[in-house]
C-alpha positions as CSV (number, residue, x, y, z in Angstrom):
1,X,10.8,9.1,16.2
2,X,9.6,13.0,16.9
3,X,6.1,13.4,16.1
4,X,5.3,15.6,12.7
5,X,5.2,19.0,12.3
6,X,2.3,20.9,12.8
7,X,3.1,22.7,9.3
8,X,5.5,20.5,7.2
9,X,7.1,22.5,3.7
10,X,6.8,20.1,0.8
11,X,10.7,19.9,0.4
12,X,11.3,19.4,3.6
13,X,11.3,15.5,5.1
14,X,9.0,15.4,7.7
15,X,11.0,12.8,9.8
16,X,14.5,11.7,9.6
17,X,15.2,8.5,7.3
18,X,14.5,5.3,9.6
19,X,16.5,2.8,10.1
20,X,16.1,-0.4,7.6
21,X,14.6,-2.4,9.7
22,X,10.8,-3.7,10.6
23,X,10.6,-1.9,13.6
24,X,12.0,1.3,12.6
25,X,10.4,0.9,9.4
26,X,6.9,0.5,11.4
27,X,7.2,3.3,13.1
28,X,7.6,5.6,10.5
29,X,4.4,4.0,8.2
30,X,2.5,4.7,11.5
31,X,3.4,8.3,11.8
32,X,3.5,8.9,8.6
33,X,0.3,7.4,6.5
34,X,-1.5,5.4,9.7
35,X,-4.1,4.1,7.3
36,X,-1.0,2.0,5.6
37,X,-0.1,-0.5,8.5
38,X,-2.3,-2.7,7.6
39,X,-0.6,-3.3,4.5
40,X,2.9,-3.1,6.5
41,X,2.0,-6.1,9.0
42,X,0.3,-8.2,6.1
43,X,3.4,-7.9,4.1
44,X,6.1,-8.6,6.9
45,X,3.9,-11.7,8.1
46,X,4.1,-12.4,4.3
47,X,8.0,-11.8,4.2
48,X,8.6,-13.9,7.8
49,X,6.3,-16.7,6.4
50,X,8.0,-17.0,3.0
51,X,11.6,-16.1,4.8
52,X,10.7,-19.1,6.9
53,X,9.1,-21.5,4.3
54,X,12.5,-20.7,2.0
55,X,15.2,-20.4,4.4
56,X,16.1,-17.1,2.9
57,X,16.6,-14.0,3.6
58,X,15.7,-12.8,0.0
59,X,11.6,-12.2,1.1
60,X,12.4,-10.1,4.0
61,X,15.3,-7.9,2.3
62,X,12.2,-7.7,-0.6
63,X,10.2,-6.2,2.0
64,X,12.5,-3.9,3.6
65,X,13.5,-2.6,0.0
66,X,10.0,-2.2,-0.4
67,X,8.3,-0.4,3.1
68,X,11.9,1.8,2.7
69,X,11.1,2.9,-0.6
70,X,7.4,4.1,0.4
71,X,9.0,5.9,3.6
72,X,11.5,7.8,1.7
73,X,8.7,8.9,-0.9
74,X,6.0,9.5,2.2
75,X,8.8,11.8,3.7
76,X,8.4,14.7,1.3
77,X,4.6,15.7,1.0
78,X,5.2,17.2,-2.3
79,X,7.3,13.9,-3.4
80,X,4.1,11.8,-2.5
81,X,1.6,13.9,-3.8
82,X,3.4,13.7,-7.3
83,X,3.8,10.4,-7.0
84,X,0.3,9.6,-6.6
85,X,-0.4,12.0,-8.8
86,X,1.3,10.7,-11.8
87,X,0.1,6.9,-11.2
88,X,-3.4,8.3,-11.1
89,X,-2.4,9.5,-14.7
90,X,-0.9,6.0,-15.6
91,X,-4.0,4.4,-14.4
92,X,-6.8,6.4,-16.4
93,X,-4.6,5.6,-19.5
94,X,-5.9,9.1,-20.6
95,X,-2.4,10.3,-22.3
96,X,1.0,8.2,-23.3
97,X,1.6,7.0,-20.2
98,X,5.5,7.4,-21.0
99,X,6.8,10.5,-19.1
100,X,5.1,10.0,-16.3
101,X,6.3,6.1,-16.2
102,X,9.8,7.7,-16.2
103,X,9.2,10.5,-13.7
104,X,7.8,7.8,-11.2
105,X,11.2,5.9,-11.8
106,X,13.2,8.9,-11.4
107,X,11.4,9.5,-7.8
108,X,11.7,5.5,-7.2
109,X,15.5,6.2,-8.1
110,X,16.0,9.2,-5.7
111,X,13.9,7.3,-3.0
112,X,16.2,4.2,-3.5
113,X,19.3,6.3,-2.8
114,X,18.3,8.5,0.2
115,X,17.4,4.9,1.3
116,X,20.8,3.5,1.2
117,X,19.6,1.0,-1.3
């Protein structure tokens, strides 16, 4: 995976779609949000534990639905920025929470497909 540009446009992905897999998956949470691979190695020790415990497949596709979702959102700044964005509105519970629960599925839903999932 290339590195990120110095000066990304908003509808623009900054890397190429990753492979669905840990280790592709991995590399793009560490170039693109660094401060998220915590969270990435808890939750594929998680997945390989429960995969394991189960002897099922089910945990790890779970997580690589999951990290491949958050890379096709981080890939567009202007995709994750709304995205936080509107679950920052959900979670003040300021207005009816409704549109913005649908725009969140809408960019779950477009994530999910550039994904191949």
């Amino acid at each position: 995976m290339t590195a990120l540009p110095a000066d990304p446009q908003p509808d623009e992905p900054l890397i190429p779609m990753p492979a669905l897999t840990p280790g592709a998956l991995r590399t793009a949470v560490a170039s693109l949000t660094p401060s998220r691979m915590p969270a990435f190695v808890s939750d594929l020790v998680d997945a390989t534990t429960w995969a394991q415990q189960l002897q099922s497949f089910g945990p790890l596709r779970t997580f690589v639905h999951t990290w491949g979702v958050f890379v096709a959102v981080q890939r567009y700044p202007a995709r994750a920025a709304r995205l936080r964005q509107l679950e920052e509105s959900v979670s003040a519970g300021v207005e009816d929470p409704v549109d913005a629960i649908a725009e969140i599925r809408k960019i779950h839903a477009e994530a999910e497909a550039e994904a191949g999932l």
